[in-house]
C-alpha positions in Angstrom: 0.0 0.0 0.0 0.9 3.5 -0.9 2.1 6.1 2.0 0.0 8.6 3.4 0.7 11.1 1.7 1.7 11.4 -1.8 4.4 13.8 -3.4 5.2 14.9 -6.8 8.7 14.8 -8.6 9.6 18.2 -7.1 7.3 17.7 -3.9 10.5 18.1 -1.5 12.1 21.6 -3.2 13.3 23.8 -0.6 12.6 27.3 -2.5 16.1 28.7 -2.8 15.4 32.7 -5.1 18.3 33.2 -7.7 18.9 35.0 -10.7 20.3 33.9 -13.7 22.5 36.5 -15.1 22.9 36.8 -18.9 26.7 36.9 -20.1 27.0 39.7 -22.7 30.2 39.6 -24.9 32.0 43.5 -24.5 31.6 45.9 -27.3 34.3 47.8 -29.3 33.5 51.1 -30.7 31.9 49.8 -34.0 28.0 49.8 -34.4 26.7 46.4 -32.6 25.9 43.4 -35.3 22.6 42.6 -36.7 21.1 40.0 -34.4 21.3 36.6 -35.8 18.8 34.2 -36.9 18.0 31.5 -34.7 20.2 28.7 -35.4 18.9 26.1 -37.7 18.6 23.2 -35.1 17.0 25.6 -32.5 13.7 24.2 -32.9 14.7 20.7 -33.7 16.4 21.0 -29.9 13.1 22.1 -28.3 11.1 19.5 -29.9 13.8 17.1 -28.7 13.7 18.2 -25.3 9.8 18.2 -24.6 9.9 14.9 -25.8 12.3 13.7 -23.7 10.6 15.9 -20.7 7.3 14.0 -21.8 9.4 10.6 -21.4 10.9 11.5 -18.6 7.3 12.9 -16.4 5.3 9.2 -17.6 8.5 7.4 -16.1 8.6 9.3 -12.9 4.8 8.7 -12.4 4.9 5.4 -12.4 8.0 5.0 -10.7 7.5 3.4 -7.1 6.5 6.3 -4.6 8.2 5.2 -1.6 11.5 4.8 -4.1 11.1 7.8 -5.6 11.0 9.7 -1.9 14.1 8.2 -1.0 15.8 9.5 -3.9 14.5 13.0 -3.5 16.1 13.0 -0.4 19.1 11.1 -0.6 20.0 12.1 -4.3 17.9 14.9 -5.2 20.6 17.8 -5.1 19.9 18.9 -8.5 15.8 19.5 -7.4 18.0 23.0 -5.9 19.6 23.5 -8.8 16.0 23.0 -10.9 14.2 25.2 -8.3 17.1 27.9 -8.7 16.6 27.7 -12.6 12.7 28.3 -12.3 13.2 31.3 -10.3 15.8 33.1 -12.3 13.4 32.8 -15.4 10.7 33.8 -13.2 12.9 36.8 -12.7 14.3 37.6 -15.6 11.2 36.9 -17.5 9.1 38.5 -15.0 6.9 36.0 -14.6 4.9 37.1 -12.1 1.5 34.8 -13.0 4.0 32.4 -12.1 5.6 32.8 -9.0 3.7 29.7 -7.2 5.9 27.6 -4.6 4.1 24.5 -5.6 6.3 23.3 -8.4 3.7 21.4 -10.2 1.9 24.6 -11.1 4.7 26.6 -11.2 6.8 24.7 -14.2 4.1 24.5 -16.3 3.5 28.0 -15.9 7.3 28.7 -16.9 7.0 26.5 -20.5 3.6 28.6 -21.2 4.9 32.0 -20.6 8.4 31.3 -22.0 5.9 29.1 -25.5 4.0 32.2 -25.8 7.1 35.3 -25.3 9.1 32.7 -28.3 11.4 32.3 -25.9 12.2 28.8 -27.2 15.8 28.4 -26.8 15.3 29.1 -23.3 12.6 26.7 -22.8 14.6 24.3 -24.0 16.8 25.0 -21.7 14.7 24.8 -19.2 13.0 21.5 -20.1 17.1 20.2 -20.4 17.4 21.2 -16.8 14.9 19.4 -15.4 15.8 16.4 -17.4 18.5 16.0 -16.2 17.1 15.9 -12.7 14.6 13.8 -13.5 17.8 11.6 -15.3 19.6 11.2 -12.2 16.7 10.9 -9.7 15.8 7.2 -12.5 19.1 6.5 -12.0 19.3 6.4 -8.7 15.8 4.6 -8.5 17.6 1.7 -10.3 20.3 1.2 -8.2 18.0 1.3 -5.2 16.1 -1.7 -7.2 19.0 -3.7 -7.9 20.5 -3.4 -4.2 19.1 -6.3 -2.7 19.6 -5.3 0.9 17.4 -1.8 0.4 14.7 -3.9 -1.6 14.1 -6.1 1.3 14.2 -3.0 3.8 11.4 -1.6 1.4 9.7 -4.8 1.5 9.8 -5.0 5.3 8.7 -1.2 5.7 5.4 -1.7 3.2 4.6 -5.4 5.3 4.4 -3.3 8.6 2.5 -0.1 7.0 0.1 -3.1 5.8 -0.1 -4.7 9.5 -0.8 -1.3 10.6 -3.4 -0.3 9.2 -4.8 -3.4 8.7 -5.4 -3.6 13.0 -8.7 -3.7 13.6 -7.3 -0.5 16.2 -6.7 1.0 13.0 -10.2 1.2 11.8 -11.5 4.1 13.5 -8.4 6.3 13.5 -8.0 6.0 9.5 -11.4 7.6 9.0 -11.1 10.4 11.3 -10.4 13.2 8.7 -12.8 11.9 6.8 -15.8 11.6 10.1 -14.2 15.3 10.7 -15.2 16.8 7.2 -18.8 15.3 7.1 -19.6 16.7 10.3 -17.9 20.2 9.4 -20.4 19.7 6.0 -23.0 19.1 8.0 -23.2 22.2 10.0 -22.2 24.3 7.0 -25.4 23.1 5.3 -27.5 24.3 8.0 -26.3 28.1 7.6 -28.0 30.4 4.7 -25.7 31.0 1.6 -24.2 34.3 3.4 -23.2 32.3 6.1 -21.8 29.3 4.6 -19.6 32.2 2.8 -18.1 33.3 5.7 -15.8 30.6 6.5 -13.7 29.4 3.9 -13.1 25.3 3.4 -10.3 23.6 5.0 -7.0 24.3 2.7 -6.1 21.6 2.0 -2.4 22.2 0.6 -2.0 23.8 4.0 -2.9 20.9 5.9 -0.8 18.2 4.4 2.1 20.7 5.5 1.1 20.3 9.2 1.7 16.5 8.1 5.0 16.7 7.7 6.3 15.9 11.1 3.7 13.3 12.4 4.0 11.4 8.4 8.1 11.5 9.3 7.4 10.1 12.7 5.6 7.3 11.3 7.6 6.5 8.5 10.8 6.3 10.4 9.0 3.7 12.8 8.2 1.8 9.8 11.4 1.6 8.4 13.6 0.7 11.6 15.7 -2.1 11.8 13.4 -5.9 13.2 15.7 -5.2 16.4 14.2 -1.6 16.8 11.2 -1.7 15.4 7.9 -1.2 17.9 5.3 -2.0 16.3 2.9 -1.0 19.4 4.3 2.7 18.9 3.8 2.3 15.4 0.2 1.6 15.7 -0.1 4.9 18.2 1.8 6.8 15.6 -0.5 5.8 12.7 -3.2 6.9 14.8 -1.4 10.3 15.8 -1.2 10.9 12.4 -4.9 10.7 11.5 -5.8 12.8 14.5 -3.8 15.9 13.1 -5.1 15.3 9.7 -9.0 15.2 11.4 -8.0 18.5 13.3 -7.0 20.6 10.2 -11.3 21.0 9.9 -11.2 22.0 13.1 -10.5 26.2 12.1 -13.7 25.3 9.4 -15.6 23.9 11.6 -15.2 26.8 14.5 -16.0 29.3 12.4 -19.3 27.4 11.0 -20.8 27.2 14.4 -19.2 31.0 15.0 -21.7 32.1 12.6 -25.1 30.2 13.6 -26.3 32.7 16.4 -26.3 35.5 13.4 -29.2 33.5 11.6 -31.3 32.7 14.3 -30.0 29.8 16.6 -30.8 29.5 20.1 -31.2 27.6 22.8 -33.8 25.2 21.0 -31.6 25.1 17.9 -28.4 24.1 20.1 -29.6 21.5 21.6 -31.1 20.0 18.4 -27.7 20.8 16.5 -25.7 18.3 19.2 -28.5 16.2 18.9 -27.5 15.8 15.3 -24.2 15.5 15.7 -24.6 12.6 18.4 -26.0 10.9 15.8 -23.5 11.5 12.8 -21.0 10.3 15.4 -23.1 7.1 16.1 -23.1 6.2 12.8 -19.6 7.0 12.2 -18.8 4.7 14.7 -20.8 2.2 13.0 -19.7 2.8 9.5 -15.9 2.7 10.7 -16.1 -1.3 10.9 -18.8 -2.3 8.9 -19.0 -3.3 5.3 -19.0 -0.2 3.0 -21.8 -0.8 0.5 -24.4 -2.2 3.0 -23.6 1.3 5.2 -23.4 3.4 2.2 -26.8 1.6 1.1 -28.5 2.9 4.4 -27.2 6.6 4.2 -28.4 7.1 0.5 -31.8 5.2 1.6 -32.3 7.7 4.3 -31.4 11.3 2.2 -33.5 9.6 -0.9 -36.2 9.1 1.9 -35.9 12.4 3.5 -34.3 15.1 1.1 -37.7 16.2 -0.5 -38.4 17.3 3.7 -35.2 19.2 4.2 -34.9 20.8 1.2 -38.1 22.3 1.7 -37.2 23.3 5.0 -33.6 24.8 4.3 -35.7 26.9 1.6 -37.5 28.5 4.3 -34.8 29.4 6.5 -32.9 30.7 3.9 -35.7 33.4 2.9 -35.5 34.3 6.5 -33.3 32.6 8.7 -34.8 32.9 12.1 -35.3 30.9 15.3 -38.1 29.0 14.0 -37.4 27.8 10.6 -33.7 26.9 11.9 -35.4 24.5 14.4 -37.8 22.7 12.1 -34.6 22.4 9.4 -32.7 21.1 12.4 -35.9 18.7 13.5 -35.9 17.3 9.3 -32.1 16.6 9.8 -32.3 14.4 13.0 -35.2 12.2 11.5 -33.1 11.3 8.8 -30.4 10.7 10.8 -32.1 8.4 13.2 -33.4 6.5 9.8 -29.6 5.7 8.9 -29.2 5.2 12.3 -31.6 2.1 13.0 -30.5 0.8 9.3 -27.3 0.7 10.4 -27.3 -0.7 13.8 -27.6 -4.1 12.4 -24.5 -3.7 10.4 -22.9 -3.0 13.9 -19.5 -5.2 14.6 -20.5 -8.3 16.4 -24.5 -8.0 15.1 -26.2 -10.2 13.0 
């Protein structure tokens, strides 16, 4: 199984601003020349190297991950050296559309800007340079697949990351950011438009960077040698991890409930709303262990049995949210909820 979390060929750049100055050969006194033609292979050279850079990208992608990391960080020198060459064109170019830290939209950019200024010689360039990154990073993925020892370290690593989450321990914790987003949606869908607007979704670019230390923690568990390894920690670890992922709605969700007393919630309407979400988390807990088309089956059989109700009812409050028409959408909510509730029950772990 795949880690965690995923990163792209230039995931790991540390952002490192240069620019690229242009050498200009001195002038005598006489007029400057006429500036020369593009040389004849020019654009045989482009087409070579966006081929190549084409090549390059498919075999990258379907390189193993795991391998792949390992040689971002053990060989991946020249990712400086490529990050350094995107911002000096950036620079010299003025690029500013493109000045994005997240390499995947920010190289792309480059070869646009640079396609559309005919500055083809330097896109070249440019695709040469991160060829020859991409070159030695497949280089060094094939001498990590030929050393046996490293092969059977990998091996090891991805049997205990399948042990992991395999443990029936496991179950809840690996749907915890998932639990923490449908509960965040659900209070978001009880606030008119101008509410909802308020409080922007979790980002989340921003919370796969809070990742980084809990996902190293984990992986360096993994990958410790039989004499070290603990797989008890391990198993708190994996679940350390999810938490932290599950908190990143946390900000969302705040400001959700921040904005409910603005559009008519009170005491009534409080009690109703942890009414509601007693009941998402009783199905949650449910769902966590229990086959995933027979519990999908029972929430799409209770929103096909009750949507036609609380669509009606959010149409209401959203005219004019008020006390009122928040408690009888809140009221529509929990009867559908108990419905996937008692369909589910049955599907509880240890039920028949």
């Amino acid at each position: 199984m795949e880690p965690l979390r995923t990163q792209s060929l230039f995931g790991l750049l540390i952002a490192s601003p240069a620019l690229l100055v242009a050498s200009l050969a001195a002038c005598g006194g006489a007029p400057p020349p006429a500036p020369q033609a593009p040389a004849p292979d020019a654009e045989a050279k482009l087409t070579s190297a966006t081929q190549a850079h084409t090549d390059l990208a498919k075999q990258l992608a379907a390189a193993p991950h795991d391998i792949l990391v390992s040689c971002q960080t053990t060989s991946g020198d020249c990712l400086i050296s490529v990050t350094e060459r995107r911002e000096a064109l950036v620079g010299q170019y003025y690029l500013n559309a493109c000045r994005d830290p997240d390499p995947e939209k920010q190289s792309p950019c480059i070869a646009r800007e640079l396609e559309q200024r005919g500055a083809r010689a330097e896109l070249a360039s440019f695709y040469e340079t991160e060829n020859w990154c991409s070159r030695k990073l497949l280089e060094c993925m094939s001498e990590f697949a030929s050393n046996a020892e490293k092969m059977a370290a990998r091996q090891r690593t991805q049997d205990r990351r399948a042990q992991v989450e395999a443990a029936p321990e496991s179950a809840s914790a690996e749907r915890a950011p998932e639990f923490a987003k449908e509960k965040a949606a659900f209070v978001r869908s009880i606030l008119p438009p101008k509410g909802q607007a308020a409080c922007a979704p979790t980002d989340d670019e921003a919370c796969t960077k809070k990742l980084d230390t809990p996902s190293a923690e984990f992986e360096a568990e993994l990958a410790k040698a039989p004499a070290d390894y603990d797989a008890k920690r391990a198993l708190g670890l994996y679940a350390a991890l999810q938490r932290a992922e599950a908190e990143c709605t946390a900000p969302e969700l705040a400001c959700l409930l921040e904005q409910l007393p603005q559009y008519g919630a009170n005491a009534e309407a409080d009690k109703l709303l942890k009414q509601n979400l007693t009941l998402i988390t009783q199905q949650q807990q449910i769902r966590a262990t229990a086959d995933p088309d027979s519990a999908e089956q029972c929430i799409s059989s209770g929103v096909t049995q009750h949507s036609d109700r609380i669509v009606s009812a959010y149409q209401a409050y959203a005219r004019e949210p008020a006390a009122a028409p928040l408690v009888k959408l809140q009221k529509a909510f929990i009867t559908m909820h108990q419905t996937q509730l008692w369909c589910l029950m049955p599907l509880a772990k240890g039920k028949r």
